[in-house]
C-alpha positions as CSV (number, residue, x, y, z in Angstrom):
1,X,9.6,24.3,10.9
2,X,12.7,23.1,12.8
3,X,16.2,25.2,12.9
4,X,18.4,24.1,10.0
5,X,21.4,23.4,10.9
6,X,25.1,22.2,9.0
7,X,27.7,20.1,10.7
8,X,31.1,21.4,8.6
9,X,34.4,20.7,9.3
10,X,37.7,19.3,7.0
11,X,37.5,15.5,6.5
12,X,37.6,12.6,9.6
13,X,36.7,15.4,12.4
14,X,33.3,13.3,13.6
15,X,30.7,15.6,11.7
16,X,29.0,11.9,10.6
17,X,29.2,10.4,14.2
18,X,27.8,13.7,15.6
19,X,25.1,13.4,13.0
20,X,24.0,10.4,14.2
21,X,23.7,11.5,18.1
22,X,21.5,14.2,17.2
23,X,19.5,12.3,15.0
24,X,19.2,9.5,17.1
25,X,19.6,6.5,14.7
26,X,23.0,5.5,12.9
27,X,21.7,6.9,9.5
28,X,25.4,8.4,8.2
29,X,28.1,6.0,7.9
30,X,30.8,5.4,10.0
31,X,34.6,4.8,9.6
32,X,37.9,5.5,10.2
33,X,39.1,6.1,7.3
34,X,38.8,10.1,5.8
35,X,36.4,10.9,3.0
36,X,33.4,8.8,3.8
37,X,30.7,11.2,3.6
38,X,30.3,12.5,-0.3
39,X,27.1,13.6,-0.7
40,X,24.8,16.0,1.5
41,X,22.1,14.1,4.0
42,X,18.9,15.5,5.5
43,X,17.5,14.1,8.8
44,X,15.4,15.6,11.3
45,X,17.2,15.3,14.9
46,X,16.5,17.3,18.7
47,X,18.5,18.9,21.2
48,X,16.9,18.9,24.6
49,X,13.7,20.9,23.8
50,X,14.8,22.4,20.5
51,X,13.8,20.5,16.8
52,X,16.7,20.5,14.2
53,X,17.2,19.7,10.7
54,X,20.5,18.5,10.4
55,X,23.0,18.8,7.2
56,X,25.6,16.3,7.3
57,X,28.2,16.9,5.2
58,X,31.7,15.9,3.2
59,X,35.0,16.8,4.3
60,X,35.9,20.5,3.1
61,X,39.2,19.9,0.7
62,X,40.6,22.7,-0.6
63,X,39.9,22.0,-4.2
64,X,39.0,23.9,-7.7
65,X,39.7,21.8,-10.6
66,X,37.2,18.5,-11.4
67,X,38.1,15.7,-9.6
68,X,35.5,14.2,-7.0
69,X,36.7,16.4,-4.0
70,X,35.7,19.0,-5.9
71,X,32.3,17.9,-6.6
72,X,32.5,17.0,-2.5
73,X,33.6,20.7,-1.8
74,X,30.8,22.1,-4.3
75,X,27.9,20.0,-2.4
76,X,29.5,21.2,1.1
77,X,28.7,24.8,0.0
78,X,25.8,24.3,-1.1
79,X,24.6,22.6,2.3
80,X,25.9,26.3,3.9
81,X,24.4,28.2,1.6
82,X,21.1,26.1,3.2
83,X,21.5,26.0,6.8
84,X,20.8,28.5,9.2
85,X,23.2,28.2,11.8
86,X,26.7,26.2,11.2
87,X,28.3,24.0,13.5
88,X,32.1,24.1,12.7
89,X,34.4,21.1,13.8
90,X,37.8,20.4,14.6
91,X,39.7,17.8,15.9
92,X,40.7,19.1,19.5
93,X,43.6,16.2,19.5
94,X,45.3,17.0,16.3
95,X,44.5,21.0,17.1
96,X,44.2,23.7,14.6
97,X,45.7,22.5,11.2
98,X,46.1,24.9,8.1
99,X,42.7,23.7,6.4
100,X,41.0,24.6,9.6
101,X,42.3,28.1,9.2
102,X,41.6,28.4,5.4
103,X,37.9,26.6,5.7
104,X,37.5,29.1,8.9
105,X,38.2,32.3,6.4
106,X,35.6,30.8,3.9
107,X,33.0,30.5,6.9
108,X,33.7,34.3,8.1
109,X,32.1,35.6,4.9
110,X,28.8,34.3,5.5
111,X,26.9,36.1,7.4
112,X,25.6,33.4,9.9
113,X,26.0,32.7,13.1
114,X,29.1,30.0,13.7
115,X,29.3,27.8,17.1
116,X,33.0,26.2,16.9
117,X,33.5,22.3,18.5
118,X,36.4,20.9,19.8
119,X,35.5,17.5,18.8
120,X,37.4,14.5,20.6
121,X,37.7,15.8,24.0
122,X,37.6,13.7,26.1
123,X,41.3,12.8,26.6
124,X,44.0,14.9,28.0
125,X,45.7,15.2,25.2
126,X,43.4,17.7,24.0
127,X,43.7,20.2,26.1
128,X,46.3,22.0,23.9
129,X,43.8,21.3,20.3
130,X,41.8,23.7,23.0
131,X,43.9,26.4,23.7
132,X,44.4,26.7,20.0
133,X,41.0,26.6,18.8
134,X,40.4,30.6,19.8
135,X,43.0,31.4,17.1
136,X,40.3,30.7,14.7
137,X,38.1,33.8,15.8
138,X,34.8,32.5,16.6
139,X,34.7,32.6,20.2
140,X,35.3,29.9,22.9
141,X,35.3,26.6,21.3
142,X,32.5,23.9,22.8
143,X,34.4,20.9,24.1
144,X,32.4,17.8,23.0
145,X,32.9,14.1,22.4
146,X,30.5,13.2,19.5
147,X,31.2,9.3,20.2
148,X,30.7,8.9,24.1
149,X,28.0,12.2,23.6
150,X,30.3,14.5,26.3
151,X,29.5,18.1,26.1
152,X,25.9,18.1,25.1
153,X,25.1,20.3,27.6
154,X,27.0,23.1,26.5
155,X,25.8,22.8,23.1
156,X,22.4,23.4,23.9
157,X,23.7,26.2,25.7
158,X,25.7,27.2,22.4
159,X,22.3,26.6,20.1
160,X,20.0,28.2,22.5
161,X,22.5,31.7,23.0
162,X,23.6,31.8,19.0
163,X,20.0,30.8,17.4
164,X,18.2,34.0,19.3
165,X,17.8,36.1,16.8
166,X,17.0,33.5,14.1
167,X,13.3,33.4,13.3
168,X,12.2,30.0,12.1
169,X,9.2,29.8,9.7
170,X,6.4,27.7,10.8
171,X,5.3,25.8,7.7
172,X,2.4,23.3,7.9
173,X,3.4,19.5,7.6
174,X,3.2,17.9,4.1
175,X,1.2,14.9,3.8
176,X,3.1,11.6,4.0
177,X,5.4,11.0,1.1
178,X,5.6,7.9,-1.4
179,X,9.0,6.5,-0.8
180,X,10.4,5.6,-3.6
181,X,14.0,4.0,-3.7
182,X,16.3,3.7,-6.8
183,X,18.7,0.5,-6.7
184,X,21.0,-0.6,-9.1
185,X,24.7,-1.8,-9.6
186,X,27.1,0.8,-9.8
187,X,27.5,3.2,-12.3
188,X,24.0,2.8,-13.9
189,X,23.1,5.8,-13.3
190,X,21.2,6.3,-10.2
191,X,22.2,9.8,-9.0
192,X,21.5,10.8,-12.4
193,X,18.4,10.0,-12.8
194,X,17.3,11.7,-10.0
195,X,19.2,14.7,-10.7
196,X,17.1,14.8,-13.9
197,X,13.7,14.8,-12.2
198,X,14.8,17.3,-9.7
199,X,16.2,19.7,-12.0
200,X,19.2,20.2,-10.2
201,X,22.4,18.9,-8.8
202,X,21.4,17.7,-5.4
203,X,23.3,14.5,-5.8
204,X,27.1,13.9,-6.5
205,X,27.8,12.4,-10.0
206,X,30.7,11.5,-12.0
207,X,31.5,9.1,-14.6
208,X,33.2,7.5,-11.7
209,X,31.7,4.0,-10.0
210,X,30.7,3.7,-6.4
211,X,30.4,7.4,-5.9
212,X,27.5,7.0,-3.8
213,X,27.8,5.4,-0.8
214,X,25.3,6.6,1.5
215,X,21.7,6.0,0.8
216,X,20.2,9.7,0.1
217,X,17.1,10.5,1.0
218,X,15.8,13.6,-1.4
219,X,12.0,15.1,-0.9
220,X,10.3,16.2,-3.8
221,X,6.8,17.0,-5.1
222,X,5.1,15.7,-8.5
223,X,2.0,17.1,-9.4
224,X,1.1,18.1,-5.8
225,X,2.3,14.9,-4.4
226,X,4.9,14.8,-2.1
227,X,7.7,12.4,-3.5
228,X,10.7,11.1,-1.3
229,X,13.4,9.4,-3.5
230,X,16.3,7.2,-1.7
231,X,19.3,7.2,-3.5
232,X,20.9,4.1,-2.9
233,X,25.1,2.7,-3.0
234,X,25.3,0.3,-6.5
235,X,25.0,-3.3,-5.0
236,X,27.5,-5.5,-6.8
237,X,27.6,-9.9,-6.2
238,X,28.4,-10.5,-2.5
239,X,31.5,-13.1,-3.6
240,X,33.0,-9.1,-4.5
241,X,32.1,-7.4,-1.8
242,X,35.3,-7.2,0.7
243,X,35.9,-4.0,2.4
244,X,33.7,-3.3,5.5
245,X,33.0,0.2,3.9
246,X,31.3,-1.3,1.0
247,X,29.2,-4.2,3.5
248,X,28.0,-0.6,5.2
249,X,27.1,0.9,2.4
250,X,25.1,-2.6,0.6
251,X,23.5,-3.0,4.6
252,X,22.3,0.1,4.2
253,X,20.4,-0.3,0.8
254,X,19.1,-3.1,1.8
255,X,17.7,-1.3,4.7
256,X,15.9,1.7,2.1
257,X,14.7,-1.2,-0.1
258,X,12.9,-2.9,3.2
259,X,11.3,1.0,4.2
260,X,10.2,1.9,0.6
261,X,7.2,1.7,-1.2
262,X,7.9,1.7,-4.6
263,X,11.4,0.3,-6.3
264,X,13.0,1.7,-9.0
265,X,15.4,-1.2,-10.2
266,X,18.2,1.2,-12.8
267,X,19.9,-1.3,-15.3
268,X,22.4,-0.7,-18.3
269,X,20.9,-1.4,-21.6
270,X,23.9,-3.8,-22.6
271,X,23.5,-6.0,-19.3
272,X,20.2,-6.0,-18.1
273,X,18.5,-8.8,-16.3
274,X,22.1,-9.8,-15.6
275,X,22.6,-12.4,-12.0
276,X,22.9,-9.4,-9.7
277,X,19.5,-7.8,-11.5
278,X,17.6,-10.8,-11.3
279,X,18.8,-11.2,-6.9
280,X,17.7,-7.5,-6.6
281,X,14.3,-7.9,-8.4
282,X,13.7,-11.0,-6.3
283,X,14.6,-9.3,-3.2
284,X,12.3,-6.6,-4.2
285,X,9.8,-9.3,-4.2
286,X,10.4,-11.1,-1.5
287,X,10.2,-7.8,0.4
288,X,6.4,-7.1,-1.4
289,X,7.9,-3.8,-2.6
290,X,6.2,-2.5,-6.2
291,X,8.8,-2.5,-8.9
292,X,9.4,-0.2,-11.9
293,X,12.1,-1.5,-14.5
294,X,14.3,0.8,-16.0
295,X,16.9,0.4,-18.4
296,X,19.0,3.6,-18.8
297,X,21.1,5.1,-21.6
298,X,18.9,4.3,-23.9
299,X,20.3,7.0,-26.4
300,X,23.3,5.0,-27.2
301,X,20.7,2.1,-28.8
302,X,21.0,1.7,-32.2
303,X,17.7,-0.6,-32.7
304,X,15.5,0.3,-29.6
305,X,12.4,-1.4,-31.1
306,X,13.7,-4.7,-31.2
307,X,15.7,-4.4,-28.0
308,X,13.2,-3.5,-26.2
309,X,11.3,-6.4,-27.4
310,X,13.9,-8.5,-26.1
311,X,14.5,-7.1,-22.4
312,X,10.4,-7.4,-22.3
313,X,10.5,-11.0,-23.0
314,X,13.3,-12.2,-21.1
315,X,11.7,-10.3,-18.0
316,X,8.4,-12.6,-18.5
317,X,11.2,-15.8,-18.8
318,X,13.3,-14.9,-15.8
319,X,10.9,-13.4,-13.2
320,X,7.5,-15.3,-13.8
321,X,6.5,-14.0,-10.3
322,X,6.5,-10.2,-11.3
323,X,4.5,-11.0,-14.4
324,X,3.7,-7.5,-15.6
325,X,6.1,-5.2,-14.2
326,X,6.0,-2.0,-16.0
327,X,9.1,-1.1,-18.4
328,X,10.6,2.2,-18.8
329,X,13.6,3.2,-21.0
330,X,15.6,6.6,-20.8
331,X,18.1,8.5,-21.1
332,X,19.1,9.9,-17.6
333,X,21.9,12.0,-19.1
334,X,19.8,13.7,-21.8
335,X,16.1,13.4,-20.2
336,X,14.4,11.2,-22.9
337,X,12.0,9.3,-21.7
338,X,11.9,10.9,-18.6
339,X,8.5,12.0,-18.1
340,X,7.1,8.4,-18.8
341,X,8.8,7.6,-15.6
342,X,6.5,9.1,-12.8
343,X,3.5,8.1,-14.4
344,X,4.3,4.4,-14.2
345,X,5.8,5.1,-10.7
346,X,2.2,6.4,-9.5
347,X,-0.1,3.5,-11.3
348,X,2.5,0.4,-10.0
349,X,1.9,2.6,-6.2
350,X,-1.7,2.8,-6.6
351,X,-2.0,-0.8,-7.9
352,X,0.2,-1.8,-5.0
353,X,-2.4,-0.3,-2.6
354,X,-5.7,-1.9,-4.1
355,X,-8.4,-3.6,-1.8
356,X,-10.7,-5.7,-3.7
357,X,-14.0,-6.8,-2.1
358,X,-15.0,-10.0,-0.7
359,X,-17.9,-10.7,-3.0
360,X,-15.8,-10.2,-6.2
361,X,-13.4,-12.1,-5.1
362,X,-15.6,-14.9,-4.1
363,X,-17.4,-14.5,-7.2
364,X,-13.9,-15.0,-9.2
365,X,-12.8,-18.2,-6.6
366,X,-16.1,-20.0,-8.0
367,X,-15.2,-19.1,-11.7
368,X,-11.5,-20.4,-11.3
369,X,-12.3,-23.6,-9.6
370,X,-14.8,-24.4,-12.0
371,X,-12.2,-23.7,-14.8
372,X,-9.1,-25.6,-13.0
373,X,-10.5,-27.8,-9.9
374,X,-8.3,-28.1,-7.4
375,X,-6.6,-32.0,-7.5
376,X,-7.0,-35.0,-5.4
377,X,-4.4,-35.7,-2.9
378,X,-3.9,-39.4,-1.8
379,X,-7.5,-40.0,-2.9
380,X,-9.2,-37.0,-1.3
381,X,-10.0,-33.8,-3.2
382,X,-9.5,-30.2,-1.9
383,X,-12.6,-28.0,-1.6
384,X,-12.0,-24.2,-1.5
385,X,-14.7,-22.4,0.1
386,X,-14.1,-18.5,0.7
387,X,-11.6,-16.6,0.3
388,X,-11.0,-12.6,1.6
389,X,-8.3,-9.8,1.4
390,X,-6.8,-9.4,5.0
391,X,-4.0,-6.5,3.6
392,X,-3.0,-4.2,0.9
393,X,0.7,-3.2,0.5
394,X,1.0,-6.0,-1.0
395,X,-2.5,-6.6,-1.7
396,X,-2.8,-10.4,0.8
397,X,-5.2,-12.3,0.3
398,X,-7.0,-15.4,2.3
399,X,-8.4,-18.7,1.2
400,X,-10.1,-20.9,3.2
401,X,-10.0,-24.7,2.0
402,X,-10.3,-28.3,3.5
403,X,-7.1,-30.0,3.6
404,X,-4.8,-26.4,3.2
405,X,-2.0,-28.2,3.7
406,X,-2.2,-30.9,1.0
407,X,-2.4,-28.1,-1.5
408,X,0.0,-27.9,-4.1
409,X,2.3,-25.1,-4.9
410,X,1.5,-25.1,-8.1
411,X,-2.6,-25.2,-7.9
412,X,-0.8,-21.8,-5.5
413,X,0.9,-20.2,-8.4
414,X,-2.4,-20.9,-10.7
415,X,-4.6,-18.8,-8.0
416,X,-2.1,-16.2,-8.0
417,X,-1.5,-15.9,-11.4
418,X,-5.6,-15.8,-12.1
419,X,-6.1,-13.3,-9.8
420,X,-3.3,-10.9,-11.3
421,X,-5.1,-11.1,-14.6
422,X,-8.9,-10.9,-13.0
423,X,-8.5,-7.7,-11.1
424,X,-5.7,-6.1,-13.0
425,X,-2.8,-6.0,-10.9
426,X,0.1,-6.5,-13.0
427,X,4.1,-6.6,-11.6
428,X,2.4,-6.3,-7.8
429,X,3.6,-8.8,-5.2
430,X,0.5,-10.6,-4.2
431,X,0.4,-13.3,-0.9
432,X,-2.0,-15.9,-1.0
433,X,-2.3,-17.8,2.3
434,X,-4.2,-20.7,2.1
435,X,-5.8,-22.2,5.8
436,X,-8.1,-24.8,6.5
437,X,-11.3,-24.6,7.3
438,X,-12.4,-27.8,9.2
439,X,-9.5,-27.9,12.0
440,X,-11.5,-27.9,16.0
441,X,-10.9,-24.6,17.8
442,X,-11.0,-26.8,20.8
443,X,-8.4,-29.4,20.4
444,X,-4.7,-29.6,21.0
445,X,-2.9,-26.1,19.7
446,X,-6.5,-24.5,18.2
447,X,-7.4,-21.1,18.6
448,X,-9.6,-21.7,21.9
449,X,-7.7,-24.5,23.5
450,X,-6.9,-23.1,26.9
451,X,-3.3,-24.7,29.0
452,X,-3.4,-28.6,29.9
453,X,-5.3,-29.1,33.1
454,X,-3.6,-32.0,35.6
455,X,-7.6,-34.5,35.9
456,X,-6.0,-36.7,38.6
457,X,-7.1,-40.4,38.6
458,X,-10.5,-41.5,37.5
459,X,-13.3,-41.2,40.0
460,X,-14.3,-44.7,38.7
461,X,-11.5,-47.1,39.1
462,X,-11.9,-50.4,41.1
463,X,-11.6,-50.8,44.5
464,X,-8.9,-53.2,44.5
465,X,-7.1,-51.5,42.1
466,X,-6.8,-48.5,44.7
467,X,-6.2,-50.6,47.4
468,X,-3.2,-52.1,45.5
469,X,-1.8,-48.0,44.6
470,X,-1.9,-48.0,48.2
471,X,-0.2,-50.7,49.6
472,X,2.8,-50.3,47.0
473,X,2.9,-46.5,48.4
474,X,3.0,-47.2,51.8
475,X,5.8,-50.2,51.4
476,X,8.2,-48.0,49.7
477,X,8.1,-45.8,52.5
478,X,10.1,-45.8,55.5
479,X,9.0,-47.4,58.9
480,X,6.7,-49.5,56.7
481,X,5.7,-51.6,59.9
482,X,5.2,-48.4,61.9
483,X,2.9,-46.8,59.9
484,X,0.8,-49.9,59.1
485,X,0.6,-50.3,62.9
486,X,-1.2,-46.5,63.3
487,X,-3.6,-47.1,59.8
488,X,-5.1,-50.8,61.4
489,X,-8.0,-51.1,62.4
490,X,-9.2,-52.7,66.2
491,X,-10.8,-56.4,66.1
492,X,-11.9,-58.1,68.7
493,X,-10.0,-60.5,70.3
494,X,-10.2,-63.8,70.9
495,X,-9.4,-65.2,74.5
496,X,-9.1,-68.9,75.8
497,X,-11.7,-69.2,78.5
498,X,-11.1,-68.4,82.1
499,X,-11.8,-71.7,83.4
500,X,-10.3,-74.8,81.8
501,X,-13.6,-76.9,82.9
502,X,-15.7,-74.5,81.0
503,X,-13.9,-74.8,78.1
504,X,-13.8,-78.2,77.9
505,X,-17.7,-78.3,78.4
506,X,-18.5,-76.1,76.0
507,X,-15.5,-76.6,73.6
508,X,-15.3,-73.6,72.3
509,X,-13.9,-69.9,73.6
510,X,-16.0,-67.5,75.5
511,X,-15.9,-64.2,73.9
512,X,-14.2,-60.5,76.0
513,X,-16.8,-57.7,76.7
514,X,-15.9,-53.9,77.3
515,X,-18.1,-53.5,80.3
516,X,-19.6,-50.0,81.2
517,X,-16.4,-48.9,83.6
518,X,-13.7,-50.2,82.0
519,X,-12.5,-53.8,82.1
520,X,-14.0,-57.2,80.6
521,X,-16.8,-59.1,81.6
522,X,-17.3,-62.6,81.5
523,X,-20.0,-63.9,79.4
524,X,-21.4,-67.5,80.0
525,X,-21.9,-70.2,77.4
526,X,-26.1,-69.0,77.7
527,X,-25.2,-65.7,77.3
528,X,-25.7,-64.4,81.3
529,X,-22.7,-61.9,82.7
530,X,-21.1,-63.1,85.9
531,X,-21.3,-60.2,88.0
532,X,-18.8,-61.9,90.6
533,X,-16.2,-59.7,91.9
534,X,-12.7,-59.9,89.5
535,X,-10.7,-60.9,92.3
536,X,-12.9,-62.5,95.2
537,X,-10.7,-64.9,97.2
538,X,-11.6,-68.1,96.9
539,X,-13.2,-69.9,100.2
């Protein structure tokens, strides 16, 4: 088991934006403003060689009565009472204010060990937030910078020195939890909810809206299976959402909807299925997240049997695609209904995780085709042949079929639908991806078509035709007469004959030898060589 540890400190210190280094992911939210942080959060973080659990908390205010700082202050305690070793911050720039001093006399009566941080230190200007921070009486204060991650060193050094005589527990690893995240509007009653299965206050409530605005991640075990509920910000229409704080807080829902398993969509009784229900359940779906339906404060209802009647049929009108989906109603604030919850969480999980064999399935493809064939597109018919399950979570399913692409979406939606009601999944996403089953593996763009090759020209083509390539090549280059000159081949030429009498006689030319040494030979008209010397004067 990993050293527990808090990050406390008054309000806009950088207890969040520490948080986040250690953890090593943005998980708390981030702004300038004070009072961001409300509710407790639990991440698992490192320091060099040394695991952590890491408690971020709210700003301490010094507060009794019961307005929400109060709540803040009470959940801040609570994450002291927790931790094993505290991490106490103050603003080194600002130095040592008067709710440092009066949080630091809260912290001396636990009996844990305290490293203090001079957050924000890496300006001059807080050298003097330094000098002061010894008047607090925990030692020499740790000089950090929690944004530009300054001062880690001597943290380690801090944990390492104060977390000596702490002995840590070594506790074998639970088995991997179902994630289950609860999304809503505001004020529906999320944080309630889960309250009411955990049995305590672990979340902040109030009959304020928009108290949550970090998505709270909460581990839990059910009938020895280990549950981890996400808490989630209440997601109003996007036209209202403004403030950047609020665009945080909805990012960050939709980042818990996109890592759960199992959705738990919280609506009022009076406006359920409203626009803003109906965008979350079909970005549940789109996401291939199982859904649960819940519609809370269900004590207030004065007929519940028709009401509930009502909610399931406009469901089955407005979300055809999550035909199905189980329906819950309860009472988070007085617990009825309650225990009808986890049960229907569990069966929509295990439903969500179904494999369903290849033989049934093709079994069932015959059986639906022979009951609805598919239709003829532009003439030609469409001819399913098998079909398989690739993936579970959401269950995904494979059809081979000749002309895949010509399919209709709604023959699509007639599969799907048959196959929710054949093998009993109801309210599951399912994907049905329909390929065909005649394309060549070996043509343009198929599985085994290997990169374009360069053939050259045909082997075959005519000689002239080559010739003519050739010609055109070697005129658009330069010194065309040049090279034509060095590519011609020698012929034999043609001389008048040496003697004009001999020419006459025979009228016709007397053909130029190459004799053996060099030089040309004269060849008679009866074909005899004159072996007379070349240049013999004449007598």
């Amino acid at each position: 088991m990993a050293l527990k540890l808090a990050i406390v400190g008054r309000p806009n210190v950088g207890k969040s934006t520490l948080f986040n280094r250690l953890v090593g992911k943005r998980l708390a939210l981030v702004d300038d403003r004070p009072g961001v942080t409300r509710d407790r959060r639990y991440a698992d973080g490192n320091i060099g060689d040394i695991d952590l659990t890491l408690i971020d908390t709210a700003g301490y205010e010094d507060v009794t009565d019961e307005s929400l700082e109060a709540r803040m202050r009470e959940q801040t305690e609570a994450a002291i009472d927790d931790a094993d070793l505290l991490l106490f911050m103050m603003d080194a720039r600002e130095g040592v204010t008067a709710l440092d001093r009066i949080f630091a006399d809260r912290l001396r009566h636990q009996h844990k060990p305290v490293i203090l941080l001079a957050n924000k230190s890496e300006s001059r200007e807080s050298g003097g937030g330094i000098g002061e921070a010894y008047a607090l009486g925990f030692g020499e204060p740790v000089a950090i910078s929690a944004e530009h991650g300054e001062g880690m060193a001597d943290l380690y050094s801090a944990i390492v020195t104060a977390s000596a005589d702490i002995f840590v527990e070594e506790i074998d690893e639970p088995d991997k939890p179902i994630r289950i995240a609860v999304i809503g509007r505001p004020n529906a009653g999320k944080s309630t909810l889960v309250n009411r299965l955990l049995g305590e206050d672990r979340l902040l409530v109030g009959p304020e809206a928009g108290i949550t605005r970090d998505s709270i991640s909460v581990d839990w075990e059910y009938e020895g299976r280990a549950i981890r509920f996400v808490d989630t910000a209440g997601m109003r229409r996007k036209a209202r959402v403004q403030e950047k704080l609020e665009k945080l807080s909805v990012a960050d829902t939709i980042r818990a909807i996109t890592f759960a398993e199992v959705v738990i969509l919280m609506m009022d009784k009076d406006n359920a299925f409203d626009i803003q229900d109906l965008q979350l359940a079909d970005l549940v779906e789109r996401e291939g997240r199982a859904l649960i339906y819940v519609a809370s404060k269900w004590d207030l209802e004065e007929e519940p049997q028709a009401r509930m009647a009502k909610l399931k049929t406009m469901a089955e009108d407005k979300l055809p695609q999550l035909k199905g989906t189980p329906f819950v109603v309860l009472s988070s604030h007085s617990g009825r209904g309650v225990e009808r919850l986890m049960p229907a969480v569990i069966q929509a999980y295990e439903t969500w995780s179904v494999k369903v064999k290849t033989k049934d399935l093709n079994t069932w493809l015959s059986m639906a085709t022979q009951r609805h064939p598919p239709p003829a597109v532009d003439g030609k018919r469409i001819k399913p042949k098998y079909i398989a399950q690739t993936k579970a979570r959401p269950p995904t399913f494979v059809l081979m079929a000749s002309r895949a692409e010509s399919m209709p979406e709604q023959y699509k939606r007639y599969l799907v639908n048959s196959i929710r009601e054949s093998f009993d999944l109801p309210g599951t996403p399912i994907r049905l991806i329909v390929k065909s089953s005649g394309d060549n593996p070996y043509a343009e763009g198929g599985a085994k078509s290997g990169p374009e090759r360069y053939k050259g020209d045909a082997k075959t083509a005519p000689r002239r035709v080559k010739k003519a390539e050739k010609a055109e090549a070697l005129s658009n280059l330069p010194g065309k007469a040049l090279e034509q000159k060095k590519t011609r081949k020698h012929q034999p030429r043609i001389v008048s004959g040496v003697k004009a009498s001999s020419s006459k006689k025979a009228g016709s030319s007397i053909a130029v030898q190459k004799g053996a040494r060099g030089g040309a030979r004269q060849v008679s008209r009866s074909g005899r060589i004159r072996t007379g010397q070349k240049h013999a004067p004449k007598k």
